[in-house]
FIBA-816509 format. One record per residue (C-alpha): residue number from 1; x negated, y, z; residue in three letters. Coordinates in steps of 0.05 Angstrom, whole numbers. Layout:
N
NUM|X|Y|Z|ALA;
...
END
This chain:
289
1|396|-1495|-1322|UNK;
2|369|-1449|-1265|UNK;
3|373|-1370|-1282|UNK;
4|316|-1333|-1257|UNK;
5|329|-1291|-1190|UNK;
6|327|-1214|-1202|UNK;
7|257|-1175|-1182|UNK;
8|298|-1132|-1139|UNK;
9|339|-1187|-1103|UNK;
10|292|-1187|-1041|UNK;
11|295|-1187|-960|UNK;
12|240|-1137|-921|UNK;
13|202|-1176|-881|UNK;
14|194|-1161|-803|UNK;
15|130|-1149|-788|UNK;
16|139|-1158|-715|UNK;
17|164|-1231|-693|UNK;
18|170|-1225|-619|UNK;
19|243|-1225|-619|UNK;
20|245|-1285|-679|UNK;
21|194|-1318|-631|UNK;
22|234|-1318|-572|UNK;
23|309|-1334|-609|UNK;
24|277|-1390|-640|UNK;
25|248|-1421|-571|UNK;
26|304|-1406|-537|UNK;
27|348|-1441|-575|UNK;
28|312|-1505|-589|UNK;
29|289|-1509|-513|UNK;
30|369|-1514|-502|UNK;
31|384|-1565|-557|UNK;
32|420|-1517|-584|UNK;
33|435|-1495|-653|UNK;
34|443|-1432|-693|UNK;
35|469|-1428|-772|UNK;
36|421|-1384|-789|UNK;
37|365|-1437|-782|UNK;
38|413|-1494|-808|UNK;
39|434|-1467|-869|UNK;
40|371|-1428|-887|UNK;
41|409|-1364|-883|UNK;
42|372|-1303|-926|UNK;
43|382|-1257|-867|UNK;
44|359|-1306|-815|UNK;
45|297|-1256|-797|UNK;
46|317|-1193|-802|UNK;
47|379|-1213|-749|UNK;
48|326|-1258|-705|UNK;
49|286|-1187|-702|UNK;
50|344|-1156|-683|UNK;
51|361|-1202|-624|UNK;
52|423|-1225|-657|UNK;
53|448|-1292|-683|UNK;
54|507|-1341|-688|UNK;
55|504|-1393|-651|UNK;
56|530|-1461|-680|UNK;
57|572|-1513|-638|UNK;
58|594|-1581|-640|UNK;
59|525|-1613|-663|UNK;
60|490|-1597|-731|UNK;
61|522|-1648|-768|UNK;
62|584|-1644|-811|UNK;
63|639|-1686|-843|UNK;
64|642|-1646|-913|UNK;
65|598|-1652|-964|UNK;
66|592|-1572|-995|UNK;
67|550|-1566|-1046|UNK;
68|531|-1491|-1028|UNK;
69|513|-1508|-962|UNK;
70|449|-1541|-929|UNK;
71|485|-1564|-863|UNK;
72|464|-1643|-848|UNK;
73|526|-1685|-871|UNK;
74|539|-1753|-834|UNK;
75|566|-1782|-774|UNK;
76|571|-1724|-720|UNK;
77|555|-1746|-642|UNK;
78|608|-1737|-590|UNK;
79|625|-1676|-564|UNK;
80|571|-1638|-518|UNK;
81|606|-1603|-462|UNK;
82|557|-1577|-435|UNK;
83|529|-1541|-495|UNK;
84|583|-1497|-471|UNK;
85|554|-1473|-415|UNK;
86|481|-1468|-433|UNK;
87|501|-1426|-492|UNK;
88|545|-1384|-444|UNK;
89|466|-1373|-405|UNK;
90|434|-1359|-468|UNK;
91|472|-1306|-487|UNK;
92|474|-1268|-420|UNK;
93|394|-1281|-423|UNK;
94|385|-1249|-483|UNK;
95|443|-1195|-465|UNK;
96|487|-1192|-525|UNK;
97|553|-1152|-528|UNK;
98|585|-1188|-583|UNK;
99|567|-1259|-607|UNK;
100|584|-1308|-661|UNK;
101|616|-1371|-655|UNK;
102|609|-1427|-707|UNK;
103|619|-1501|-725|UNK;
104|603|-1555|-766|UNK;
105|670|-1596|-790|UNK;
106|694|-1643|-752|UNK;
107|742|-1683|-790|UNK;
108|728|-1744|-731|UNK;
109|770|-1706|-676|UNK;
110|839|-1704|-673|UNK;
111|831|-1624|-657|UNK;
112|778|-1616|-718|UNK;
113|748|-1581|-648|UNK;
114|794|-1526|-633|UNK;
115|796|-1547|-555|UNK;
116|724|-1541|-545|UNK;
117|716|-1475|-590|UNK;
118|765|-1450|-535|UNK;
119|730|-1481|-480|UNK;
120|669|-1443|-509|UNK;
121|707|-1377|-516|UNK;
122|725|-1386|-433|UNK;
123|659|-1399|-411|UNK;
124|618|-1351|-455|UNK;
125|676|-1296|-424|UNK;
126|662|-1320|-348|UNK;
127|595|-1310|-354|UNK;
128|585|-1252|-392|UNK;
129|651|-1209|-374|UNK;
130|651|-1152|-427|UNK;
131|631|-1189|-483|UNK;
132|667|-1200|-557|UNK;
133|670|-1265|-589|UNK;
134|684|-1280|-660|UNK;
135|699|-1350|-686|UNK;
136|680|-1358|-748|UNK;
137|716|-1438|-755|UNK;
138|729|-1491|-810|UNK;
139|795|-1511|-849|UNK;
140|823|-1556|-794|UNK;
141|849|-1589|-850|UNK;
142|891|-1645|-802|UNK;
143|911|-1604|-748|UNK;
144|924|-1529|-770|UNK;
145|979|-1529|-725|UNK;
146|948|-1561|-668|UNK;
147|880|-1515|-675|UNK;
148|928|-1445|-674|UNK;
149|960|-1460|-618|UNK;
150|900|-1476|-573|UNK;
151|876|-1416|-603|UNK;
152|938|-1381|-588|UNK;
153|928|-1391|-513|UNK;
154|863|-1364|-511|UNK;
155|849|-1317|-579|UNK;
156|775|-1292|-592|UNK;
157|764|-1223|-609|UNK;
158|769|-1232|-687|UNK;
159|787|-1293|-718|UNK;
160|744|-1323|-781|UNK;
161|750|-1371|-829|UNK;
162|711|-1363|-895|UNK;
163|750|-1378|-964|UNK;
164|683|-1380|-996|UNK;
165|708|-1382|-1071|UNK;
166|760|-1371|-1124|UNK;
167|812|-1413|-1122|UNK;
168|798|-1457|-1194|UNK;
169|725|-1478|-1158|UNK;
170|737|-1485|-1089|UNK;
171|753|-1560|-1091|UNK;
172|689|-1572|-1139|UNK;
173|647|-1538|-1090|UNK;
174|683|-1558|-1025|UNK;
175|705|-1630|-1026|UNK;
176|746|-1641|-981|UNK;
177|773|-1570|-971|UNK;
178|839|-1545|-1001|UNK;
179|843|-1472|-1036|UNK;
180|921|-1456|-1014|UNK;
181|910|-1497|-935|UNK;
182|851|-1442|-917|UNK;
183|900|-1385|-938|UNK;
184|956|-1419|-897|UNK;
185|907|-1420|-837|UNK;
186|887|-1355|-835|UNK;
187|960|-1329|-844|UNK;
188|989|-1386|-792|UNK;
189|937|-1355|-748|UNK;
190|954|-1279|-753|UNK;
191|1027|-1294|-745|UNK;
192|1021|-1327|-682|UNK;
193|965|-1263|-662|UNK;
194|987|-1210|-692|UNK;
195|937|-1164|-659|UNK;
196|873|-1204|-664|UNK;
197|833|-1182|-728|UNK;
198|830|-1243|-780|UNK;
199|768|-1241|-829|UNK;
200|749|-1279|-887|UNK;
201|685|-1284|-939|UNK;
202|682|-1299|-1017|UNK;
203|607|-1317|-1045|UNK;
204|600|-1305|-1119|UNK;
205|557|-1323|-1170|UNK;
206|588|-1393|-1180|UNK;
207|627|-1388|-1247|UNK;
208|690|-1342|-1220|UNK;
209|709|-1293|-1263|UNK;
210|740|-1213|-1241|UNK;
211|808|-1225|-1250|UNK;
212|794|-1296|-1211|UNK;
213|761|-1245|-1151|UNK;
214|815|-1198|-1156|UNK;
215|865|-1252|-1141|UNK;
216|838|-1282|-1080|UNK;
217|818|-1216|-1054|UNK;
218|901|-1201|-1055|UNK;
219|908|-1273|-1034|UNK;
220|874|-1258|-971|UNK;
221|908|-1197|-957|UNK;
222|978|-1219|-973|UNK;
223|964|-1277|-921|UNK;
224|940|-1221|-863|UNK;
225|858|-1214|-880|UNK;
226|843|-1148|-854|UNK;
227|770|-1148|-852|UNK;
228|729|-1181|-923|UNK;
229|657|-1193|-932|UNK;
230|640|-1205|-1004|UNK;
231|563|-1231|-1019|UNK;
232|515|-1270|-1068|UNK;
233|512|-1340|-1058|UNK;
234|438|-1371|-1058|UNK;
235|412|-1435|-1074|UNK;
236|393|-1462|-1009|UNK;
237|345|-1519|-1031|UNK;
238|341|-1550|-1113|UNK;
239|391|-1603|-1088|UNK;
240|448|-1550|-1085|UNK;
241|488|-1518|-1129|UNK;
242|461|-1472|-1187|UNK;
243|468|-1403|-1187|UNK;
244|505|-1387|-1246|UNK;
245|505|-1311|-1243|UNK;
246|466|-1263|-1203|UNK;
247|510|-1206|-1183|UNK;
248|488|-1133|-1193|UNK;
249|492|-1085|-1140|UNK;
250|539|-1037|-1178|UNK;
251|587|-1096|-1180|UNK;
252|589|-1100|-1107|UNK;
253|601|-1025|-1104|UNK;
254|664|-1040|-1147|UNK;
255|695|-1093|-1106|UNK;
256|689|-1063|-1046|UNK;
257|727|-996|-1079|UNK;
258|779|-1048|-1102|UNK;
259|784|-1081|-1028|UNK;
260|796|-1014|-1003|UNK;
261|850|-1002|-1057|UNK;
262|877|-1063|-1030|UNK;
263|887|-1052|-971|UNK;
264|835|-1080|-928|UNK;
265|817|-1045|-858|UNK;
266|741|-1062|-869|UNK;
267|699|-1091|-921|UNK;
268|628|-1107|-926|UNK;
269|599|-1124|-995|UNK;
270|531|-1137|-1028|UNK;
271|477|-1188|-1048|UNK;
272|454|-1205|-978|UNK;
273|527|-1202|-947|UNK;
274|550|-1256|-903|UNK;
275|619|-1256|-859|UNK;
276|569|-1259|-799|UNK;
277|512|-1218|-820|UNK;
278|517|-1149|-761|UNK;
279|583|-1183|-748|UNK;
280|580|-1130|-691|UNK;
281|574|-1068|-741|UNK;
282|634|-1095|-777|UNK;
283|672|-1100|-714|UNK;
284|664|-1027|-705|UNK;
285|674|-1015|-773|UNK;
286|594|-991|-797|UNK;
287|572|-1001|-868|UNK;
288|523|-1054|-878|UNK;
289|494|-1079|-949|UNK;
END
């Protein structure tokens, strides 16, 4: 059974869409794809308006089946080099001084896609020389080892990978993915980088319970998490997952006291929260909500 969404639980409209115009145009006129469009992100206009998004690579179809997420499953294509390279244009056209990075899974490579995520880190940095990049990547459930040390070679600016949910659901709600193998990821990771930021992001509102919250929040810190975005998840579309609790705002409040407690060097939590959401605030260390 569906719970009704709370009356305050809303988004501001823009009321000016010359910058969601041109985003959107831009991006399909380059076959390219961003996953704010592809996974009917909440925040998807209010960051077009701003002139900000993250940009997807690897194709817009995945290997994993999540049921929070509204990503096209399937059989991906090959790999698009030069995607690369017209994303690398794109985001000197539209002047941006920190970008997102993204994929889909790709269970079909050997690499999960590590060697072109740092291809794409190279080329975005050629073109556009002071920039930041964040990757914000999947499990690499096949080839942890493999994906570090390409990343290794050639680290982005913070590293991302999203634990999404308490430990007890994440396998119900990520088939596929493994609770304990994101954890050693992100702590693989920061031991080979010690100096490059790692980030990760919990939805709620899926069954978890505090103490189950409170856990993976330590979880993520004792395996070197510095930065934590907390947020609501939202049904995408009535094929996804229900919404089993709508988090209130005072809640939020209290976690993100708690992360600080913790230990964590930033933390961002709210309803409309998301680990990429004014990724560039949270680099500097703003508040957002």
């Amino acid at each position: 059974m569906n719970i009704l969404k709370p009356k305050w639980l809303k988004i501001k409209i823009p009321k000016n869409y010359k910058n969601i115009n041109f985003i959107q145009r831009s991006i399909k006129k380059n076959n390219l794809h961003s996953v704010c469009q592809e996974s009917l992100c909440p925040n998807l206009m209010h960051c077009f308006n701003k002139g900000i998004a993250t940009f997807m690579i690897l194709g817009n179809i995945c290997t994993r089946k999540c049921l929070f997420c509204n990503i096209n499953k399937g059989k991906p294509d090959i790999v698009d080099f030069s995607e690369a390279k017209k994303l690398s244009k794109l985001i000197h056209k539209m002047n941006l001084k920190y970008v997102v990075i993204t994929s889909v899974n790709r269970d079909d490579l050997k690499d999960g896609g590590a060697i072109f995520f740092s291809y794409c880190i190279n080329t975005i940095r050629k073109k556009n020389k002071k920039i930041k990049v964040e990757i914000l990547v999947p499990d690499f459930k096949n080839c942890k080892k493999k994906a570090v040390t390409i990343f290794t070679y050639n680290p982005p600016d913070i590293f991302n990978h999203n634990i999404e949910s308490v430990e007890r659901i994440h396998s119900k709600i990520k088939p596929g993915g493994n609770y304990k193998s994101s954890l050693n990821l992100l702590y693989m990771f920061k031991k080979k980088n010690p100096t490059v930021p790692t980030k990760s992001g919990i939805i709620l509102g899926l069954g978890e319970k505090m103490k189950e919250i409170l856990k993976t929040m330590h979880d993520l810190y004792d395996n070197g998490v510095s930065m934590l975005t907390i947020g609501q998840y939202l049904q995408p579309t009535k094929k996804h997952i229900l919404v089993k609790k709508y988090i209130t705002v005072e809640k939020f409040k209290i976690l993100k006291r708690i992360g600080k407690e913790i230990g964590f060097t930033y933390i961002a939590s709210g309803p409309f929260v998301r680990s990429s959401y004014n990724a560039e605030l949270q680099f500097k260390g703003r508040e957002i909500k």
